[in-house]
N, C-alpha and C positions, 0 to 999 in steps of 0.2 A: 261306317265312314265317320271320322271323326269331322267335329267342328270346324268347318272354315278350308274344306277339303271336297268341295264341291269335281263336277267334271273339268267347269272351264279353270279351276285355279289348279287340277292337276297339270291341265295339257300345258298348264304357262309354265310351271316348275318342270315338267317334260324337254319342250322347247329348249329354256333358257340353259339347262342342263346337257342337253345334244350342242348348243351353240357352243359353251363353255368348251366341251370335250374336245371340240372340233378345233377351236381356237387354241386350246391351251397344247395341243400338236403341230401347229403351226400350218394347218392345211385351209385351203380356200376351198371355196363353194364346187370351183373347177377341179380342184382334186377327188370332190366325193361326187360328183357326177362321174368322172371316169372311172372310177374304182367299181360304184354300185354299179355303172352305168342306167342310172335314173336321168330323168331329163329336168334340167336346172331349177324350172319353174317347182318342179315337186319337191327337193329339197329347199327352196327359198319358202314354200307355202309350211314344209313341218317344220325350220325354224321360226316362221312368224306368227304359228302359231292358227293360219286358214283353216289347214286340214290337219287330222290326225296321221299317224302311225301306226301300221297294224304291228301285231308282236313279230311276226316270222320278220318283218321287214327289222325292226329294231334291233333285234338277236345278230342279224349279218352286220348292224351298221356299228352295233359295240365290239363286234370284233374288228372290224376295220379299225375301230379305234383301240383297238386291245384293250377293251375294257373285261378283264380276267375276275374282277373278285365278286364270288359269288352275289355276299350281300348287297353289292351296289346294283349289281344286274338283276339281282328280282325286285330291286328298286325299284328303278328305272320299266321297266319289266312290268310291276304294277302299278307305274302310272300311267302308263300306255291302255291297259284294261279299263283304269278309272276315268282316263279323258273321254273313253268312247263310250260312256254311260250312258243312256237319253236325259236328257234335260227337262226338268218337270213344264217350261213352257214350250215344250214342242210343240203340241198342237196348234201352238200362232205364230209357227215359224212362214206360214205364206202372208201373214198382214204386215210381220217388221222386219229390217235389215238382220242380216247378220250379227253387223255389230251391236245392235241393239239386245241380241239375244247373250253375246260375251256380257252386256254392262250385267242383264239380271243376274249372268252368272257371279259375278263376281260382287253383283248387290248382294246376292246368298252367301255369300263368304267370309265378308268382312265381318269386323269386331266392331267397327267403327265407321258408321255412315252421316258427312257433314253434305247438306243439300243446302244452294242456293238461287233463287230465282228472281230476277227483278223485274217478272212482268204480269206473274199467274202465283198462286199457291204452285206448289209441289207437288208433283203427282202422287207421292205415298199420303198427303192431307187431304189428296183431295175429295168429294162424294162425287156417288157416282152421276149424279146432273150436271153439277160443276165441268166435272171428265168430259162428260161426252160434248158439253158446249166447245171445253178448250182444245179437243178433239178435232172438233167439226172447224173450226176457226182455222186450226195451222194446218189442218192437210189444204194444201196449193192442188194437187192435182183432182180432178175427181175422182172415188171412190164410190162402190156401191156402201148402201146401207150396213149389209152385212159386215163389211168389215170395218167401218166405223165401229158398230157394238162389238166385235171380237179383239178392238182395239182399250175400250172401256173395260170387259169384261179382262181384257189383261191385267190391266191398273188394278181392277178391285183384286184379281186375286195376287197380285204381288203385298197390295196391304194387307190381306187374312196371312200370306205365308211371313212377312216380316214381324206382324203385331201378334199373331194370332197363338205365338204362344211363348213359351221365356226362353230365350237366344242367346241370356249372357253379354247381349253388345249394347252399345247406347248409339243411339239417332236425333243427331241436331239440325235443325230448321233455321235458316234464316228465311225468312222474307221482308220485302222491304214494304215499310205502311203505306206508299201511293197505291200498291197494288191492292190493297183492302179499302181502297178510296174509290176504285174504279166501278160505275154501274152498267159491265160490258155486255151483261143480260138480264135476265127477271130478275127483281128485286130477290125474288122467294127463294134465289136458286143462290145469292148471294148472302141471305139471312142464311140459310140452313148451313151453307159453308161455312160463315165465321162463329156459326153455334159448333159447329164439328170442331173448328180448330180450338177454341175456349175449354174445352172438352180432353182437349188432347195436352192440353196445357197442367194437368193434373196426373198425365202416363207419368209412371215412375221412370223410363226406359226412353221418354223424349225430351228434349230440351229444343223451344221455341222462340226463338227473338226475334221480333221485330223493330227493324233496323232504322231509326225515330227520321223524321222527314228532314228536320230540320240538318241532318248530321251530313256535315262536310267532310266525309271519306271517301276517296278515291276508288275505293272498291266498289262503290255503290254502283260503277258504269260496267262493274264486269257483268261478262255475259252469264247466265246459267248453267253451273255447275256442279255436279255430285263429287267427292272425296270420297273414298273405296279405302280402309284402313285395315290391315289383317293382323290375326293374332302371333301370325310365324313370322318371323325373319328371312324365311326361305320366300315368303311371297310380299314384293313389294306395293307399295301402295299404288295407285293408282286414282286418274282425275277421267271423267266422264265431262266432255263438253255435250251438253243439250241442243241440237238445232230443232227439229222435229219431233212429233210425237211418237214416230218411229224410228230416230235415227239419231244416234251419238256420234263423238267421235273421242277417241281413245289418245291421253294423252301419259306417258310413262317415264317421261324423261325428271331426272331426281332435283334438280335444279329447278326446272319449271314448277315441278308441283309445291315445292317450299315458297315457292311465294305465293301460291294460292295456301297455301294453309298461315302462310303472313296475314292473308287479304282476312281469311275467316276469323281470326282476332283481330283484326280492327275492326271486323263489321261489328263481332259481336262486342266490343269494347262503346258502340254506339247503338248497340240496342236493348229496348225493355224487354226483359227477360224474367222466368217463375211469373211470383203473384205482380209485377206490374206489367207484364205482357198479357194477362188474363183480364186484369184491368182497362189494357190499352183496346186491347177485343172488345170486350162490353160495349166502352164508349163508341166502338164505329159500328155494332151490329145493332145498338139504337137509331144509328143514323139509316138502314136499312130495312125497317116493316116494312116489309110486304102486305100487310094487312090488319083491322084492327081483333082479327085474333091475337094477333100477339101483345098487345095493347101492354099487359102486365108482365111480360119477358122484359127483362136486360137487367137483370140482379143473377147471382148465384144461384 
């Protein structure tokens, strides 16, 4: 499987490719339910992309649409095989949403990951104590134990599978400095985090800004969001809005997302970034001992 060709970014080039067909003949949703005789709801879910397509079904649905030439059909054909892969985070498909499990897919895809939050680090920054406080914080309802940690241990292994080895893409951070101002738990669990990000401020493969307090941009009120940037033109970009620690929601529309990637240059046109974002860290993970072990930290 090449680069940036994951299950969920076949099934979206699938999808978008069955709607096209369909549209570009001039047939409605009520034409390919009487034709397959499928019931409406099941073609509204494989163009939007819910559920998959098995092959035997695809095969009848491209002849409906006289789709004759071989090579498009084993196209088509083999993305239907690729969207029904398993997903490397299957196993904590019972702790988060659905859509939660599309955004990793398509965190796995992209060339190009711009993260923003204006209330927490970012969960790909975060360590795992940090995780599990802001964890424990946003889940509203109750939860047992166990899936709190099955929700942390997702975090960390989403940062071993992005960082964990050379991907070709680049990953940019803003975060805004109130948020490295806040003392919302142990001092310890907030020194060790802004020792992680000072750290990360040195990845060849990251870029961090901190987004300066004083800086009157309007983007600073936006809410928390990831940019999903891919290397094909076949697969469009896409915005992930944060609400939850398990739960996004999926914004694709081309318009909308050009002005968040407006917003992400003027955030970052207002924040310390390289060596004076490393600098600006130091100065507030002094404001942070947890103890006087650390007495002689906050230098390089």
């Amino acid at each position: 499987m090449t680069f940036g060709q994951g299950p969920t970014t076949n099934r979206r080039r699938l999808r978008l490719s069955l709607r096209k067909l369909r549209e570009d003949r001039g047939l409605t949703l009520e034409d390919v339910r009487k034709k397959m005789e499928w019931s409406l709801s099941k073609i509204l879910r494989i163009e939007t992309g819910t559920v998959g397509i098995s092959v035997n079904d695809l095969k009848v649905l491209l002849s409906f649409y006289e789709v004759s030439d071989p090579a498009t059909v084993e196209q088509l054909l083999d993305l239907a095989r690729q969207s029904r892969q398993r997903h490397w985070a299957s196993e904590y498909r019972e702790v988060v949403s659905p859509a939660y499990m599309d955004f990793l897919g398509y965190e796995d895809d992209a060339c190009r990951i711009t993260q923003f939050h204006p209330l927490v680090v970012p969960g790909l920054l975060q360590t795992e104590e940090y995780a599990r406080a802001v964890v424990i914080a946003t889940t509203l309802t109750p939860v047992d134990d166990d899936v709190i940690e099955a929700r942390v241990r997702l975090r960390m292994a989403r940062q071993r599978r992005l960082f964990g080895t050379l991907r070709h893409r680049r990953v940019r951070f803003l975060i805004d400095d109130d948020v490295l101002h806040k003392p919302l738990w142990d001092q310890a669990v907030i020194y060790a985090q802004l020792s992680r990000l000072i750290d990360l401020c040195d990845h060849p493969e990251i870029d961090v800004g901190i987004v300066r307090r004083d800086a009157k941009v309007p983007a600073r009120l936006t809410g928390p969001f990831s940019l999903h940037e891919f290397e094909s033109n076949l697969d469009p970009d896409v915005v992930y809005l944060d609400n939850m620690p398990n739960d996004v929601a999926l914004v694709d529309d081309v318009q909308v997302i050009d002005r968040y990637k407006r917003a992400i240059v003027d955030l970052f046109q207002h924040a310390d970034t390289g060596g004076d974002a490393r600098v600006r860290l130091l100065e507030i993970r002094n404001s942070f001992r947890p103890s006087e072990d650390h007495s002689t930290e906050g230098v390089a």
